[in-house]
N, CA and C atoms as a LAMMPS dump frame, in Angstrom:
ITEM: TIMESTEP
0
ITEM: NUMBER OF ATOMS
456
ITEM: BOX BOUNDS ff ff ff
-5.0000000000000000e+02 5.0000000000000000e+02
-5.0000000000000000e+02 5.0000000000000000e+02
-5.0000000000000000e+02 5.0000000000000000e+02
ITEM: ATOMS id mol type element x y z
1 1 1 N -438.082 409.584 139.97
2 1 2 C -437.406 409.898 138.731
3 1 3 C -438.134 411.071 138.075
4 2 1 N -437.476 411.978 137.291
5 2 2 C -437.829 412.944 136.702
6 2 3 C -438.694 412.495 135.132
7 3 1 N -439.79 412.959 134.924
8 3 2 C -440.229 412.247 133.931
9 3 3 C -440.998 413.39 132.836
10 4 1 N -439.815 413.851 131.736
11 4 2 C -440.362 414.461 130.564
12 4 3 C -441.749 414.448 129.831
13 5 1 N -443.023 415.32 130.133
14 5 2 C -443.585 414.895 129.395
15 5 3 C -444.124 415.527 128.113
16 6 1 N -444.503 414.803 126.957
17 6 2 C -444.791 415.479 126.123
18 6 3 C -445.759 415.09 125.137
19 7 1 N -447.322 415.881 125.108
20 7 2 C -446.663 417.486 124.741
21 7 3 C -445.814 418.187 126.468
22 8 1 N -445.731 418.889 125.73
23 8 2 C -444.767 419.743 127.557
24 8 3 C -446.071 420.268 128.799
25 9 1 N -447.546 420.139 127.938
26 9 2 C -448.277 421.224 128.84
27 9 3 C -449.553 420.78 128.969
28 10 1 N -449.319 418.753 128.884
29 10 2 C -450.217 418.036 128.775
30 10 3 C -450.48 417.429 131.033
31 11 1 N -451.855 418.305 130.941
32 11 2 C -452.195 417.848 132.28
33 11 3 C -452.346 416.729 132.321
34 12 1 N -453.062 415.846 131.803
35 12 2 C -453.408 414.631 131.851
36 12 3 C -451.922 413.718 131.985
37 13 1 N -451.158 413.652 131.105
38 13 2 C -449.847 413.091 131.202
39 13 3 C -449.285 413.269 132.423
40 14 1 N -449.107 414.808 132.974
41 14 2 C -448.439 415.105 134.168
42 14 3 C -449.346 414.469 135.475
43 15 1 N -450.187 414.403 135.124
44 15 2 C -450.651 413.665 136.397
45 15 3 C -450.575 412.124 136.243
46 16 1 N -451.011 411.719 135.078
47 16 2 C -450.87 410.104 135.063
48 16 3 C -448.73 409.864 136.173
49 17 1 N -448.221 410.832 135.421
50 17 2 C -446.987 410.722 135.895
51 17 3 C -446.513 410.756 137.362
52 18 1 N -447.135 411.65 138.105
53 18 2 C -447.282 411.865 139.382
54 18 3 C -448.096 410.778 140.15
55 19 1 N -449.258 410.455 139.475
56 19 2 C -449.968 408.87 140.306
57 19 3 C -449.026 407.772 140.144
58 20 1 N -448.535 407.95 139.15
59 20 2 C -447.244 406.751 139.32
60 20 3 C -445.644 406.799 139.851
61 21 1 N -445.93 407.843 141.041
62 21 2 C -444.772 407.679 142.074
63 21 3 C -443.596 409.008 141.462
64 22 1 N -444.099 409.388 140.357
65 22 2 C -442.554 410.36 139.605
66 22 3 C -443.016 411.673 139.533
67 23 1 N -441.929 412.62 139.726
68 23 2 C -441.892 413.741 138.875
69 23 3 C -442.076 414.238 137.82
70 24 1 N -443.067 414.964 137.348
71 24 2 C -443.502 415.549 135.701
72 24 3 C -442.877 416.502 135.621
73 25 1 N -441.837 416.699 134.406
74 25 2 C -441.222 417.786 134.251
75 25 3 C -441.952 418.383 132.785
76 26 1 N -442.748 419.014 133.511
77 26 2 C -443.415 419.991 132.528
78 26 3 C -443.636 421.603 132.201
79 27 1 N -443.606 421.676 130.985
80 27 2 C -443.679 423.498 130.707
81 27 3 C -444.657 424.445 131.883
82 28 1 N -445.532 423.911 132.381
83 28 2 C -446.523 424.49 133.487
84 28 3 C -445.328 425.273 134.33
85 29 1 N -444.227 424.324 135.205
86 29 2 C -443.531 424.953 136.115
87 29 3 C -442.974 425.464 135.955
88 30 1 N -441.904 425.559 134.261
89 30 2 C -441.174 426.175 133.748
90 30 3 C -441.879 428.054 133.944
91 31 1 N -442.644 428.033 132.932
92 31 2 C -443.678 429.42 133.434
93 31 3 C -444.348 429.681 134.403
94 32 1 N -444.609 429.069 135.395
95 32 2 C -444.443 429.13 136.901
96 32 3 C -443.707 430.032 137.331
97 33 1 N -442.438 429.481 137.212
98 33 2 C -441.129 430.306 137.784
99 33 3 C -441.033 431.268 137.513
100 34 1 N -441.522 431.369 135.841
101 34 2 C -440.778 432.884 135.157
102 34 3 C -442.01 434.095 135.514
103 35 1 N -443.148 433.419 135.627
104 35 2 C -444.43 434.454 136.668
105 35 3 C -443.855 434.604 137.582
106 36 1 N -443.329 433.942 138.289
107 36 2 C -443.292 434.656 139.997
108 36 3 C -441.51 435.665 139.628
109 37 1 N -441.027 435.382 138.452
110 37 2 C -439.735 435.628 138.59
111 37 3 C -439.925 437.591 138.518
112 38 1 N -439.201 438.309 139.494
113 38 2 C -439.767 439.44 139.432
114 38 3 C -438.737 440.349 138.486
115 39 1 N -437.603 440.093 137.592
116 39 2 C -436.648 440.332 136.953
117 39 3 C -437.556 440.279 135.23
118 40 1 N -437.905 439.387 134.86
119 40 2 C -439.483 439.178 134.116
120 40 3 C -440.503 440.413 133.812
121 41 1 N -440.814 441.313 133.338
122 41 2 C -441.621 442.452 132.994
123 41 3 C -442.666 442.044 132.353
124 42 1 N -442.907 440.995 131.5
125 42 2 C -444.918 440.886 131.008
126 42 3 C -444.08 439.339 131.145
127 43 1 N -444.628 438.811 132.684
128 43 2 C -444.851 436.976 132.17
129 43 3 C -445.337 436.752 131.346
130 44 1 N -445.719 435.368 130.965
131 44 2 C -444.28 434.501 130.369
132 44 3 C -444.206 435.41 129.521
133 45 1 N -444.262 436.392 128.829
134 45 2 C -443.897 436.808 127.13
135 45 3 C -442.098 436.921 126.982
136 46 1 N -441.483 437.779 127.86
137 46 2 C -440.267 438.018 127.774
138 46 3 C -439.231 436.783 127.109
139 47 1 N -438.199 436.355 126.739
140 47 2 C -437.669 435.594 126.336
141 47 3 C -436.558 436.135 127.252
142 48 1 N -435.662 435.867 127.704
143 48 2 C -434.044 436 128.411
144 48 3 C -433.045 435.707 127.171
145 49 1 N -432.084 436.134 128.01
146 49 2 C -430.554 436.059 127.263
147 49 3 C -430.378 434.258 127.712
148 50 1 N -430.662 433.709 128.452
149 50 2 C -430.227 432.764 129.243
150 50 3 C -431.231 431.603 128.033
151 51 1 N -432.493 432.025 127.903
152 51 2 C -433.095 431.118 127.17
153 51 3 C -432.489 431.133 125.478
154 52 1 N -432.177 432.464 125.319
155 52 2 C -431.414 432.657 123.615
156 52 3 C -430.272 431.446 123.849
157 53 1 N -429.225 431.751 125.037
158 53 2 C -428.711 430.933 125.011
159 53 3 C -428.72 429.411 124.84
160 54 1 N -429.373 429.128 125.846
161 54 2 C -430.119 427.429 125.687
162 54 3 C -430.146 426.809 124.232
163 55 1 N -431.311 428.423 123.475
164 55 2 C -431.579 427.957 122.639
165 55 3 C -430.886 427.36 121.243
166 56 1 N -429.579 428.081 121.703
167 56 2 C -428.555 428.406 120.433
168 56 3 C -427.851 426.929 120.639
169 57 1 N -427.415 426.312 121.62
170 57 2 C -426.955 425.551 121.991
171 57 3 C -427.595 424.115 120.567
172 58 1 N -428.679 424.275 120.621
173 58 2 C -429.64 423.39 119.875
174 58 3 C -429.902 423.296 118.312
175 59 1 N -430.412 424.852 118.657
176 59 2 C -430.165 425.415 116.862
177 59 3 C -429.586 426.233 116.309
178 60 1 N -429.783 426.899 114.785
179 60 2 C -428.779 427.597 114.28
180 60 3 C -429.376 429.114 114.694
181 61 1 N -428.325 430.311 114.455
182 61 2 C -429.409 431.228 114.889
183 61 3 C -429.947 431.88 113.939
184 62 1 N -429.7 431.629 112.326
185 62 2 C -431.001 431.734 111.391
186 62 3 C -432.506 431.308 111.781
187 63 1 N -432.49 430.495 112.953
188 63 2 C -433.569 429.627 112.796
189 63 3 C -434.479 431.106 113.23
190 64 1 N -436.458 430.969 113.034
191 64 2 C -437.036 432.053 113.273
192 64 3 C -437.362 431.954 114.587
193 65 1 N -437.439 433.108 115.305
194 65 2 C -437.33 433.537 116.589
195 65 3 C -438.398 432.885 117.445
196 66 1 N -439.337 432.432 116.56
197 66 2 C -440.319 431.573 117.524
198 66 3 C -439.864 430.18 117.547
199 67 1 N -439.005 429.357 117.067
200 67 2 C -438.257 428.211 117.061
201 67 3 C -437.542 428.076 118.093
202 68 1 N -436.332 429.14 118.035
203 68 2 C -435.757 429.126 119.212
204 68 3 C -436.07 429.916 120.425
205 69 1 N -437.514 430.677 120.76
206 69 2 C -437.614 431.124 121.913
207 69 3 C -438.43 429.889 122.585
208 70 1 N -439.1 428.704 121.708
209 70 2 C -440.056 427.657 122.42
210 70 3 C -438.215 426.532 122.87
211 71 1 N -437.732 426.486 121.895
212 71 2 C -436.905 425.268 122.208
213 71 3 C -435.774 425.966 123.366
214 72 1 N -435.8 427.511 123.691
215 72 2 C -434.84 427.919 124.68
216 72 3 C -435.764 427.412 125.984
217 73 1 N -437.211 427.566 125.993
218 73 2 C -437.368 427.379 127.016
219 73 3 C -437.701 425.721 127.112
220 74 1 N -437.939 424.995 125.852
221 74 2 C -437.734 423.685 126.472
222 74 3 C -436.775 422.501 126.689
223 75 1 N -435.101 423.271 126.129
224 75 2 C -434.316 422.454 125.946
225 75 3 C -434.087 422.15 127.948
226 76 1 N -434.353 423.401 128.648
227 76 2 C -433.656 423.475 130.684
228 76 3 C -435.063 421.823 130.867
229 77 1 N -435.943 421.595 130.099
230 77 2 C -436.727 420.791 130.974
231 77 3 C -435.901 419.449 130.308
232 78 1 N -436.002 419.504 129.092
233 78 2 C -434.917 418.078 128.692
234 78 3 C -433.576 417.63 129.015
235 79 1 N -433.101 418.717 129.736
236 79 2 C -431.799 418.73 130.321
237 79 3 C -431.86 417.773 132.008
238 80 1 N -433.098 418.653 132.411
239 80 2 C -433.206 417.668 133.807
240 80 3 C -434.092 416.24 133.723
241 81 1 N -434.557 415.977 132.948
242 81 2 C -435.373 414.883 132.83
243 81 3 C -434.279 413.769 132.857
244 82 1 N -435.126 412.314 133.807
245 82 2 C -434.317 411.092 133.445
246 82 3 C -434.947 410.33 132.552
247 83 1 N -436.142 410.05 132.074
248 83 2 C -436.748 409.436 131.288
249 83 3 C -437.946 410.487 130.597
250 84 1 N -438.451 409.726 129.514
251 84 2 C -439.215 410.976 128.913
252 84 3 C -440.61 410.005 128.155
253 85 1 N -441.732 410.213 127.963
254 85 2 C -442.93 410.061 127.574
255 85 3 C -443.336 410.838 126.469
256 86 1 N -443.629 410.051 125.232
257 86 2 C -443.882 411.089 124.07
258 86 3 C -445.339 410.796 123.833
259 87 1 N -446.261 411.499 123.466
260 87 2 C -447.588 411.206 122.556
261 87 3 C -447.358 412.177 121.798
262 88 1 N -447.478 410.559 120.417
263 88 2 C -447.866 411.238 119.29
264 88 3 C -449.128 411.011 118.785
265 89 1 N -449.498 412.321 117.798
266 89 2 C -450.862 412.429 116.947
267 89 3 C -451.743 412.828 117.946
268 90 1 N -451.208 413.263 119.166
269 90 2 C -452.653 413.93 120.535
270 90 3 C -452.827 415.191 119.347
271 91 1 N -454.333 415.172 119.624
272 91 2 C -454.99 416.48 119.367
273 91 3 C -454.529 417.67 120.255
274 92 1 N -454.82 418.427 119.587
275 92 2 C -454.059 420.057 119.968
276 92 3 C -454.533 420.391 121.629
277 93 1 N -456.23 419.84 122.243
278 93 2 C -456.566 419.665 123.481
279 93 3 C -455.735 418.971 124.25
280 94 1 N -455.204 418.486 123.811
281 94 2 C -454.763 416.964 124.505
282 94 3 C -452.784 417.707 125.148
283 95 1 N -452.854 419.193 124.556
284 95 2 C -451.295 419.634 124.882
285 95 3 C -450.64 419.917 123.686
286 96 1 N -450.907 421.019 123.497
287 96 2 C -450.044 421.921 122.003
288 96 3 C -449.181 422.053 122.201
289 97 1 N -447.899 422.225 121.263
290 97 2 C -446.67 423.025 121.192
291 97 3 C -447.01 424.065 120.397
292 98 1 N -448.065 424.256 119.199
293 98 2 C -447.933 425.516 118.861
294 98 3 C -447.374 425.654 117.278
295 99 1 N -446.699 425.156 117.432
296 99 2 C -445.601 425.378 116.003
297 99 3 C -445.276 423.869 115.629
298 100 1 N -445.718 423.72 114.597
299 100 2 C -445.294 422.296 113.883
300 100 3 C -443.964 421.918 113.907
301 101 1 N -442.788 422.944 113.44
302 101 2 C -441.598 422.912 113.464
303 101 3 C -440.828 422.525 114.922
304 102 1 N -440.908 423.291 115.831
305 102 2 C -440.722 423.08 117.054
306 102 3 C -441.418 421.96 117.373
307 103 1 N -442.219 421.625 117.421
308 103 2 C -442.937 419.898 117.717
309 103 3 C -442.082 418.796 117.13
310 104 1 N -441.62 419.311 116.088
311 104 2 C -441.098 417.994 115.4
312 104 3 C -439.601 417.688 115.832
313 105 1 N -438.65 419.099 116.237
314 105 2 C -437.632 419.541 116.703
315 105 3 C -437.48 418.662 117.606
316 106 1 N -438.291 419.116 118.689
317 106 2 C -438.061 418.9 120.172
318 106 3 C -438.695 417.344 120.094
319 107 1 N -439.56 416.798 119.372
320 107 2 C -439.298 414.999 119.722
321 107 3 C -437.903 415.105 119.065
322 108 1 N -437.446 415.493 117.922
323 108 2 C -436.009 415.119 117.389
324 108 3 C -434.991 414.919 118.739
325 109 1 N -435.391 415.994 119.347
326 109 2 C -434.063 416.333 120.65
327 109 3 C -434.222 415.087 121.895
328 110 1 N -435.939 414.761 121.8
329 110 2 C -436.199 413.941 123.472
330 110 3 C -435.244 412.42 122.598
331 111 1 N -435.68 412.051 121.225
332 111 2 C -435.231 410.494 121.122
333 111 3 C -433.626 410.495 120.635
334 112 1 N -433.187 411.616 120.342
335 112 2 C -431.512 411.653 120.264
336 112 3 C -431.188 411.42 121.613
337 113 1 N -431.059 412.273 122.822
338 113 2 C -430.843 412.546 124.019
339 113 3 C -430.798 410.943 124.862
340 114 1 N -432.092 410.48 124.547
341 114 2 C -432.161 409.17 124.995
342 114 3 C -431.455 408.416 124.372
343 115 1 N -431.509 408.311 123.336
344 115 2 C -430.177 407.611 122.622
345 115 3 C -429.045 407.195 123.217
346 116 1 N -428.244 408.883 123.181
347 116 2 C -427.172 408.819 123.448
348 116 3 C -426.984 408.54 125.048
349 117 1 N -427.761 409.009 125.371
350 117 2 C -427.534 408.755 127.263
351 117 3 C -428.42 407.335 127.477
352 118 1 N -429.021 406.724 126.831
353 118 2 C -429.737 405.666 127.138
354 118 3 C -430.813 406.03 128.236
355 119 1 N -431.447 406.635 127.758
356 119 2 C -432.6 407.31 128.827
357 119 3 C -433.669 406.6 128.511
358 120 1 N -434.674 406.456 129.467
359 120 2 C -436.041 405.254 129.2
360 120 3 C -436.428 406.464 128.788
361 121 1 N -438.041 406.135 127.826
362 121 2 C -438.552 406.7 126.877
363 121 3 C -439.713 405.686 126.238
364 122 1 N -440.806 406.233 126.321
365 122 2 C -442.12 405.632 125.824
366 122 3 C -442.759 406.632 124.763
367 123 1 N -442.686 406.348 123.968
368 123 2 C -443.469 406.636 123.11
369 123 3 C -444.73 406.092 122.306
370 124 1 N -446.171 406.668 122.892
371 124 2 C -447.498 406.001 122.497
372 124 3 C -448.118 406.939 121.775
373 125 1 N -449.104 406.054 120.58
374 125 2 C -449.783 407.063 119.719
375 125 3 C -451.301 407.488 120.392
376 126 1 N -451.749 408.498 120.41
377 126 2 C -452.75 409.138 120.844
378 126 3 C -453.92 408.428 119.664
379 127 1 N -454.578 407.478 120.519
380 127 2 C -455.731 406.747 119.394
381 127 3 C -457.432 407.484 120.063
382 128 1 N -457.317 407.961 121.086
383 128 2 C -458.645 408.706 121.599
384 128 3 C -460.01 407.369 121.623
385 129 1 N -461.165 407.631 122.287
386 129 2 C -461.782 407.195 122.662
387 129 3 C -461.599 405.988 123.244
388 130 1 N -462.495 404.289 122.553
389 130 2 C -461.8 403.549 123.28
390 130 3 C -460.409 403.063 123.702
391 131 1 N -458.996 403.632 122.727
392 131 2 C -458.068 403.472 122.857
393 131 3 C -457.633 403.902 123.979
394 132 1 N -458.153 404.979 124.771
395 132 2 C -457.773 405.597 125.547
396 132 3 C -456.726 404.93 126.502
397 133 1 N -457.836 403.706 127.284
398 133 2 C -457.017 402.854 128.235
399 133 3 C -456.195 402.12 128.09
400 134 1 N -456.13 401.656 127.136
401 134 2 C -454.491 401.091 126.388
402 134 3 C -453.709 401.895 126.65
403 135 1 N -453.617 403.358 126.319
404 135 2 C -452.435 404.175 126.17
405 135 3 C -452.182 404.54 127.466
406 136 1 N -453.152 404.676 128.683
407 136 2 C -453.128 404.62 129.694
408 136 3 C -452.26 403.819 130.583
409 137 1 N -452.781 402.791 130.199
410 137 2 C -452.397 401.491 130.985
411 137 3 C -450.829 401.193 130.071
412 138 1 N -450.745 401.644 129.065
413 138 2 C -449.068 401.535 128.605
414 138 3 C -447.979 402.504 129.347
415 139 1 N -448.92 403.585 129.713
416 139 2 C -448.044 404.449 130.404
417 139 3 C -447.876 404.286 131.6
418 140 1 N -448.66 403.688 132.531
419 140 2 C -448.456 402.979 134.06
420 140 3 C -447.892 402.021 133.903
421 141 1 N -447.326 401.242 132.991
422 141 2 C -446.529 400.038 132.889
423 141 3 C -445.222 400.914 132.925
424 142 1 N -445.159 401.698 132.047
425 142 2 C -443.743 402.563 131.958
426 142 3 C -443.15 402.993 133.345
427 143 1 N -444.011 403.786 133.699
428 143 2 C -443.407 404.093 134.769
429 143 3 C -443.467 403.468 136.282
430 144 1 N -444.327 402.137 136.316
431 144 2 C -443.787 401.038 137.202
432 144 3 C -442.653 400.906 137.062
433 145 1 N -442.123 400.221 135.683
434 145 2 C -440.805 400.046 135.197
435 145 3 C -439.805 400.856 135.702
436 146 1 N -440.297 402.14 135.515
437 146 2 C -438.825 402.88 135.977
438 146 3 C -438.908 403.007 137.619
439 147 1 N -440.223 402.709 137.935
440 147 2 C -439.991 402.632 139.675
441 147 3 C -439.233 401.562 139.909
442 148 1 N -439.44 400.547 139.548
443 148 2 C -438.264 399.041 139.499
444 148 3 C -436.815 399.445 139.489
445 149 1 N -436.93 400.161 138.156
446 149 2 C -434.857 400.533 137.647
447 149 3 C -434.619 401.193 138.851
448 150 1 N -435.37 402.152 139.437
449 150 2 C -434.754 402.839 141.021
450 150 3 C -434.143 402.238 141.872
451 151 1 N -435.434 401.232 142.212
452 151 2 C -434.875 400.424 143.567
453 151 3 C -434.027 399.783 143.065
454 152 1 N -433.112 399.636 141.815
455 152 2 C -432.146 398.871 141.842
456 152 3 C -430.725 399.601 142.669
């Protein structure tokens, strides 16, 4: 299963996600692509017509240009995701978005989405130190779980 994580550019998440049998759909590959993409003139900086688009889809186009150039490029990863993983209150190490606004946006977009499509979705608060393994071990429960919903 495809598994949203967020923040979008949190290693730790993407791998907890990958030891547990799934796909991390994270901002890493997104700019991946657009580095190797040779149409692209200063990776990642460029924004596309394709990402304006995305982005418009989401918001208004008053919104300021750094709103919708982060949510153009992260609405294509919420689009393919089947389930999604949120931490909240991680420290800025722990996987930035950057912009408060856009942070708050784009959880707006992961727990609507699930909503409406009934998409699994965990959301744990980032408690750091000993909490750590709790949040850990909540997130390998999650995605056992969705290894289960598969084999159905």
């Amino acid at each position: 299963m495809k598994v949203l994580v967020y923040p979008p550019n949190s290693l730790i998440l993407s791998d907890l996600v990958e030891r547990g049998g799934h796909e991390p759909v994270v901002l890493m590959k997104e700019v991946g692509e657009r580095v190797r993409d040779a149409e692209i003139d200063a990776p990642p900086m460029n924004i596309t017509e394709n990402d304006l688009k995305y982005a418009l889809r989401y918001v208004s186009v008053e919104e300021p240009a750094g709103l919708k150039g982060r949510i153009g490029l992260l609405a294509p990863l919420l689009e393919k995701a089947d389930a999604a993983i949120i931490l909240t209150d991680a420290p800025p190490t722990f996987g930035c978005m950057g912009c408060a606004v856009a942070d708050e946006f784009f959880k707006f977009l992961i727990r609507k989405r699930g909503h409406e499509l009934d998409m699994p979705r965990l959301e744990v608060k980032y408690e750091g130190g000993e909490r750590m393994e709790e949040m850990v071990s909540a997130v390998m429960s999650f995605l056992e779980h969705l290894t289960e919903e598969e084999k159905r």
